[in-house]
N, C-alpha and C positions, 0 to 999 in steps of 0.2 A: 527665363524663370528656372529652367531646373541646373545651369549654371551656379544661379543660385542657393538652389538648394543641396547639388552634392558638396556645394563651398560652406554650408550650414552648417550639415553632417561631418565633414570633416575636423572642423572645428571645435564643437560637441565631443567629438571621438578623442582629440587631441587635452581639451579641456578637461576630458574622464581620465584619460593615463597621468596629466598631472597631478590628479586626488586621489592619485592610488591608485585608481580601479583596473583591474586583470581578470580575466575571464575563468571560473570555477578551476576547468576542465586543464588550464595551461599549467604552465612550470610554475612546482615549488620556491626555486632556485636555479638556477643559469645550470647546474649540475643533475637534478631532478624535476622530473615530467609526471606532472599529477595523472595523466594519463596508465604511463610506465608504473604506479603507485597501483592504479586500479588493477592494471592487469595482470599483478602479481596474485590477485586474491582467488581462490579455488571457494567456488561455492560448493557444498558439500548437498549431496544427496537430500531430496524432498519427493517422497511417494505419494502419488497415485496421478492419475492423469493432471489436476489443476495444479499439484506441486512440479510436475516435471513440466508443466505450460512456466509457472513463475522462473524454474531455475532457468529454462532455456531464457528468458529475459532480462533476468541477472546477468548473466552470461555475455551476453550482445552487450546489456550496456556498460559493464566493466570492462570486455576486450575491447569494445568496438573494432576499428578497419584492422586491429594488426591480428597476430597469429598469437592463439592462444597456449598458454605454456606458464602455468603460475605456480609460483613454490614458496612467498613469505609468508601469505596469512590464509586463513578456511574461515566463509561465512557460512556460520549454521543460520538456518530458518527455519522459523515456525508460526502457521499460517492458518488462519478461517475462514472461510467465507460465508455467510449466511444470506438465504435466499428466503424472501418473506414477499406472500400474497397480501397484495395490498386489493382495494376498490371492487370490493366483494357485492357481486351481483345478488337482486332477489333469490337466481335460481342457485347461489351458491357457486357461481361461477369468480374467476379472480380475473379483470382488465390489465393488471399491472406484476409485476413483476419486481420488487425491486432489492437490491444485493447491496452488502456493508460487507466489506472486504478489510482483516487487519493483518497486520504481519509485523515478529518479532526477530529483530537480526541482531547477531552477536559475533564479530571480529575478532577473531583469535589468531595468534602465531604461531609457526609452526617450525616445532624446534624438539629439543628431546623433553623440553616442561614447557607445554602452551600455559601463554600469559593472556588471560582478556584483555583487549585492548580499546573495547567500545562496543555500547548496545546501544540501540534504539525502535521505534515502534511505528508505526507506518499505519494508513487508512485511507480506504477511497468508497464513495459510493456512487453507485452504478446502478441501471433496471434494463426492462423492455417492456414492451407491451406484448399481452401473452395473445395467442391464435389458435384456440381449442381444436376449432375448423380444420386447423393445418398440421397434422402431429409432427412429419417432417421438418418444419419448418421451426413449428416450436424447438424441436429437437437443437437445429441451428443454433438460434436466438440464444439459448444457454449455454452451446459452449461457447456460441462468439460471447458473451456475456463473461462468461470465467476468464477467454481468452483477454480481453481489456482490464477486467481486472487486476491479474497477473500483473500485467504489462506498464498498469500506472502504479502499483506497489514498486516491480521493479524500479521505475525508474524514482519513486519517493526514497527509498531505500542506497541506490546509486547515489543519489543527492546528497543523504545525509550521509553517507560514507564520506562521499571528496571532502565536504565542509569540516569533519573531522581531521582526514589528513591535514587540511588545510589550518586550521588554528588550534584543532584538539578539544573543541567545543563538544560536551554530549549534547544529543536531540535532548529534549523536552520528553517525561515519559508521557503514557497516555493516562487519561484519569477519567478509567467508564467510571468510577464509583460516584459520581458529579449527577449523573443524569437524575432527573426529579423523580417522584414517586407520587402515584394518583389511590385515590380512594375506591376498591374493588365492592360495589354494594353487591355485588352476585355473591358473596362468599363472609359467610359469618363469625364475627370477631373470634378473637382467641381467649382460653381460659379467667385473662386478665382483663377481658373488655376491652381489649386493644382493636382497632378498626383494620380490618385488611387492606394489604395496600401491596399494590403490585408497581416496577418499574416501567416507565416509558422505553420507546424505542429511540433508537440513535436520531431520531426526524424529530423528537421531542411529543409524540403523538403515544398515545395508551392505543395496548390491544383493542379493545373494547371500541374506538372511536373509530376505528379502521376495517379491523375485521381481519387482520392479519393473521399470517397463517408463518410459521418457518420451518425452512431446510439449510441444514450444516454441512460446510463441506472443512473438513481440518486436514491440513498437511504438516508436520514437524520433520525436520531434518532427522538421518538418520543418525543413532550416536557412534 
């Protein structure tokens, strides 16, 4: 049976390289190493503690195993993170914890006139369950919280980078302006008789039905 099966696998694998199929991360061309591509890039400065957690992840996943030493392009970032209490207890306590992470990366050259060569927009969401009980611990939970964050930006970011080298295709931009909007009865029309109306959260849920609560964390490259 598993004769078999690695004689499957094989075949499969044989049948993908005749449709074309090559792996993200490999050769451009028999002369260029998509790899060699990434690790020419200098990601450029991003302050305070969850920017310098993103760039070290940038970092790793543009050089990966080789030694780092880039001088064609500089990725600027610029980055938020938003933390919002969700499952808001009688005593005004919050069970949940949960984080919308975005990030804007922009590809430049570096020469005596940098030319833009490509931007794109990145997004992950992430939480924990909070422990009042435990402040240390809570203390933990957040930064490991910031730290995954970072770490799946980086590597959304890393992605849409290759896929550009690779055919030149921009990302998709992001389109908050999309999200619906609900009718605020706590708060009284405006001068026109127009009804209040405030936006949803990235989860598709209104303040009001949650009980949410938010904290911003913004990191932008430096200029």
């Amino acid at each position: 049976m598993s004769d078999r099966r690695g004689a499957f696998l094989l075949t499969a694998f044989l049948m993908l390289g005749g449709c074309g199929f090559s792996p993200l991360y490999g050769k451009l061309t028999p002369k260029t190493d998509m790899s060699e591509e990434l690790a020419q890039i200098y990601v450029d400065n991003i302050p305070g503690r969850y920017g310098q957690e993103l760039r070290l992840a940038l970092q790793k996943n543009l050089a990966g195993a080789g030694p780092e030493d880039p001088h064609k392009y500089m990725l600027k970032v610029s980055s938020g993170m938003n933390e919002e209490a969700v499952d808001i207890h009688q005593d005004n306590t919050s069970g949940r914890t949960r984080s919308t992470g975005s990030a804007h990366w922009m590809l430049i050259t570096v020469e005596q006139n940098p030319r833009l060569l490509a931007q794109g927009d990145a997004t992950t969401l992430d939480g924990f369950n909070t422990t009042f009980e435990q402040y240390f611990a809570q203390t933990l939970n957040d930064e490991t919280l910031q730290a995954r964050v970072s770490d799946t930006l980086a590597q959304t970011m890393t992605q849409q980078i290759a896929i550009w080298f690779r055919n030149h295709n921009m990302p998709e931009k992001a389109a908050p302006d999309e999200l619906p909007r609900y009718l605020n009865t706590d708060r009284m029309p405006d001068d026109n008789g127009n009804a209040a109306t405030d936006r949803t959260g990235v989860d598709g849920f209104p303040a009001s039905a949650t009980g949410r609560l938010s904290r911003s964390t913004t990191s932008t490259s430096a200029q």
